[in-house]
C-alpha positions as CSV (number, residue, x, y, z in Angstrom):
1,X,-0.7,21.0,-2.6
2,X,2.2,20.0,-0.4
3,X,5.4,18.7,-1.1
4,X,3.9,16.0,1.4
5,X,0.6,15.7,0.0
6,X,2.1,15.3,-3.7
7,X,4.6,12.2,-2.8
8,X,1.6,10.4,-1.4
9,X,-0.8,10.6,-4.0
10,X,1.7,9.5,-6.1
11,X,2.8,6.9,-4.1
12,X,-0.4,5.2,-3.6
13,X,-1.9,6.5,-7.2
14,X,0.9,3.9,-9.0
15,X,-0.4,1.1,-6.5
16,X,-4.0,2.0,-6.4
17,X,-5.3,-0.5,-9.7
18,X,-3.5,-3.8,-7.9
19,X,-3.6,-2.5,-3.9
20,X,-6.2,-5.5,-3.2
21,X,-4.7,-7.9,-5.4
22,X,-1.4,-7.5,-3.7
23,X,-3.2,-8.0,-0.3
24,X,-6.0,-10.7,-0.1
25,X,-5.9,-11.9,3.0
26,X,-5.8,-9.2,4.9
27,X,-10.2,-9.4,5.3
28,X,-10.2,-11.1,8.5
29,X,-8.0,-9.0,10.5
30,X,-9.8,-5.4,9.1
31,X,-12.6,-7.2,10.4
32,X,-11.2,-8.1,13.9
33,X,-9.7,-4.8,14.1
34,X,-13.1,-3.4,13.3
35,X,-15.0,-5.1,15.9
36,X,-12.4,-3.8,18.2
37,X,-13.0,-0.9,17.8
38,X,-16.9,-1.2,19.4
39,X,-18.2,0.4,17.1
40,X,-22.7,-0.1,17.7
41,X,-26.1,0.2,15.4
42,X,-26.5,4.1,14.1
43,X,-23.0,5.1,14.8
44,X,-21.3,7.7,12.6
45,X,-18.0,6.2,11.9
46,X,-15.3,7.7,9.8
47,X,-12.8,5.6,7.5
48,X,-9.2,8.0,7.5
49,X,-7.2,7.5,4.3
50,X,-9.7,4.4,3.2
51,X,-7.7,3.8,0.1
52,X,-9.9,1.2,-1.8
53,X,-12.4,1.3,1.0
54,X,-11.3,-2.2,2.6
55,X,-12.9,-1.0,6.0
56,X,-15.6,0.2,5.0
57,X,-17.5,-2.9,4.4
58,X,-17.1,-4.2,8.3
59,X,-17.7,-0.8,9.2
60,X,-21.5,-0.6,7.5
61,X,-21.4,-4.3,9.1
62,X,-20.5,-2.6,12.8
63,X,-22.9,0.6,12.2
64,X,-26.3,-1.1,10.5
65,X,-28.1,0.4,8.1
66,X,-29.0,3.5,10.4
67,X,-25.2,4.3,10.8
68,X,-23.2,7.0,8.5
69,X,-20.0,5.6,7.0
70,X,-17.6,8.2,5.3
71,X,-14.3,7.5,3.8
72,X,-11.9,10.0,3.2
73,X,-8.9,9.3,1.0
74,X,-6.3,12.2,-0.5
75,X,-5.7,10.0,-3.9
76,X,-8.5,10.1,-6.3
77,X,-7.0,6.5,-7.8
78,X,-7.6,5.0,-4.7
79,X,-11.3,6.0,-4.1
80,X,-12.3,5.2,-8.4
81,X,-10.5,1.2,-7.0
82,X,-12.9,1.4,-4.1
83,X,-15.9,2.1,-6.4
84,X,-14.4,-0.1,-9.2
85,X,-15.1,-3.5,-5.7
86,X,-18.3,-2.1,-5.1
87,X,-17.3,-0.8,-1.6
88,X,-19.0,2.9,-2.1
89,X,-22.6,1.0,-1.5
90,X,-21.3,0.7,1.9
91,X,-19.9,4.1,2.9
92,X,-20.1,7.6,1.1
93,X,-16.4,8.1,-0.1
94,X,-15.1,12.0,-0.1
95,X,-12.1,13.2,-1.5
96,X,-10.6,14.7,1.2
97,X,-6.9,15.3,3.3
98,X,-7.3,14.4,7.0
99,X,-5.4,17.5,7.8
100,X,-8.9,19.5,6.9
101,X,-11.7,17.6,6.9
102,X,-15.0,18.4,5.4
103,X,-16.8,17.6,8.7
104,X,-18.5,19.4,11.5
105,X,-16.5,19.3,14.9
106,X,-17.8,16.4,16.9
107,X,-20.2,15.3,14.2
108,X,-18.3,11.4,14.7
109,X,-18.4,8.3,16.8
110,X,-15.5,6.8,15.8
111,X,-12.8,7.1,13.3
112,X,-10.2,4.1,11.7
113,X,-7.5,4.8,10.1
114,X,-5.2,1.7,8.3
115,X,-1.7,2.1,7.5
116,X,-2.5,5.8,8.5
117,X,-0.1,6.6,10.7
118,X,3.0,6.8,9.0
119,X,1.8,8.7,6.0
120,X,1.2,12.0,8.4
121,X,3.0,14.6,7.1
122,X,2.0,16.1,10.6
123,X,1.3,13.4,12.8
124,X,0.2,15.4,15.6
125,X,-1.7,18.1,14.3
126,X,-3.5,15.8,11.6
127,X,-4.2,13.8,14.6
128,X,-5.8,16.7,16.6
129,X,-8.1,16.8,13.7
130,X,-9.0,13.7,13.5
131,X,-10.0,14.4,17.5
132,X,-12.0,17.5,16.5
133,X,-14.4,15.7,14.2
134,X,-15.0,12.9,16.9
135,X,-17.5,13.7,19.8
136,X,-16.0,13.2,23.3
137,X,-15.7,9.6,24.4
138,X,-15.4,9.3,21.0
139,X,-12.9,6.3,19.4
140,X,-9.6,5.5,17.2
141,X,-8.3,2.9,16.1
142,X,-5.1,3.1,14.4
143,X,-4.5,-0.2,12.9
144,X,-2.5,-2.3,10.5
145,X,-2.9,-5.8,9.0
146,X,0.4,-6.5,10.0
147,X,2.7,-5.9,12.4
148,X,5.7,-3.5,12.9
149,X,8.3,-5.9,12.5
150,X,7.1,-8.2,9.7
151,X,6.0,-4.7,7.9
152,X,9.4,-3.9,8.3
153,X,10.8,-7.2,7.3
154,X,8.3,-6.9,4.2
155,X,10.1,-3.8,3.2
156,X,13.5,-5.1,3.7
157,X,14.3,-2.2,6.9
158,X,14.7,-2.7,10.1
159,X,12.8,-0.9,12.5
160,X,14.2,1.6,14.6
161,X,13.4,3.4,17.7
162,X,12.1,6.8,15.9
163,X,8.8,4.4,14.4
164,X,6.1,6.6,15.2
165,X,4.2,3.4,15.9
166,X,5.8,1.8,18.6
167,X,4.1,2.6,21.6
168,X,6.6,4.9,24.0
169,X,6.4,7.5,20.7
170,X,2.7,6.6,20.1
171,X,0.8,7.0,23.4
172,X,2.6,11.0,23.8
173,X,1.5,11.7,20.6
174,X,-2.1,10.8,20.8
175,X,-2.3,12.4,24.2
176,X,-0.9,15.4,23.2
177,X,-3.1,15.7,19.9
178,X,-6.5,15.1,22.5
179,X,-6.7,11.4,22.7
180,X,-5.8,8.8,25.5
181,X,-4.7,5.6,24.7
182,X,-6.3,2.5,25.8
183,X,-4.5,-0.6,24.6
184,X,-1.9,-1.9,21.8
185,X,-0.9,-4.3,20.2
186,X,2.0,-5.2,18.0
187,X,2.5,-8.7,16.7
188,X,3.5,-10.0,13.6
189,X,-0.3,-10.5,12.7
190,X,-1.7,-7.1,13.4
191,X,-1.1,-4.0,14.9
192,X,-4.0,-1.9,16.7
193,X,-3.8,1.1,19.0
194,X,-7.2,2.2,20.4
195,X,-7.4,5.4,22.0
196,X,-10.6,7.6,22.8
197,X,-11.2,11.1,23.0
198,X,-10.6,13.3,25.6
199,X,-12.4,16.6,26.6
């Protein structure tokens, strides 16, 4: 395991037992950014570094009971939280680093990816996988509960111009890792970047 791949897991493995206790109110906008994403009945849907699987419920919601709901997460605390809420009846949760997924090429509809973004060791090539699992047409949505300045604020930083989220670094990253954005939004509420696949 990487350097990388080590200071995450322990990183989220010391939050993992009080991750949803430290954030309940963040239901509503996982949900809006959800239905954003347009997600329809039997879709196969993919939930990218789930932690404790807060997606996954409005995901199963988006999908129906015909659609496949997978959620991938590198820490092993963070997927034992998700079964400890009861989230794994909605979505089958896989150990698993989105730099090498255990999926077929194009086998997806859609993937979501929370708080993602930032925790690339290699954004663009993780992000190129993330496109090879997901048909063409396929959809992202990178997303987070809040926005880049008030998650910024939260952390007591400022943000500066290298944030791989704001949009002039964002869109050239997707497109060059096979995806075209198609809107953002950054407010202090949420922040969501939809893109879809190209090819």
């Amino acid at each position: 395991m990487s350097d990388d791949h080590t200071h995450v897991r322990e990183f989220f493995a010391a939050r993992a037992a009080d991750w949803d206790a430290r954030f309940p109110d963040d239901g509503p906008a996982y949900a809006a950014a959800v239905a954003d994403l347009g997600l329809r009945e039997g879709n196969r849907v993919l939930d990218a570094g789930c932690g404790t699987g807060r997606a996954l419920t409005p995901l199963r919601a988006a999908v129906g009971p015909s659609g496949v709901v997978v959620g991938a997460d590198l820490t092993p605390a963070m997927l034992e939280a998700a079964v400890r809420a009861g989230r794994d009846r909605d979505g089958q949760l896989v150990l698993a680093d989105v730099a090498a997924l255990p999926l077929r090429s194009a086998s997806l509809d859609a993937v979501f990816g929370a708080g993602l973004v930032s925790h690339l060791p290699q954004p663009a090539v993780n992000l190129r996988e993330l496109a090879r699992v997901v048909r063409s047409g396929g959809t992202l949505a990178l997303f987070h509960p809040i926005g880049r300045a008030a998650l910024a604020a939260r952390q007591g930083r400022q943000i500066t111009p290298q944030d791989l989220r704001a949009e002039p670094n964002l869109r050239p990253l997707l497109a060059g890792s096979g995806w075209r954005m198609t809107s953002y939004v950054d407010e202090d509420a949420r922040f969501l970047a939809l893109a879809v696949r190209e090819g």
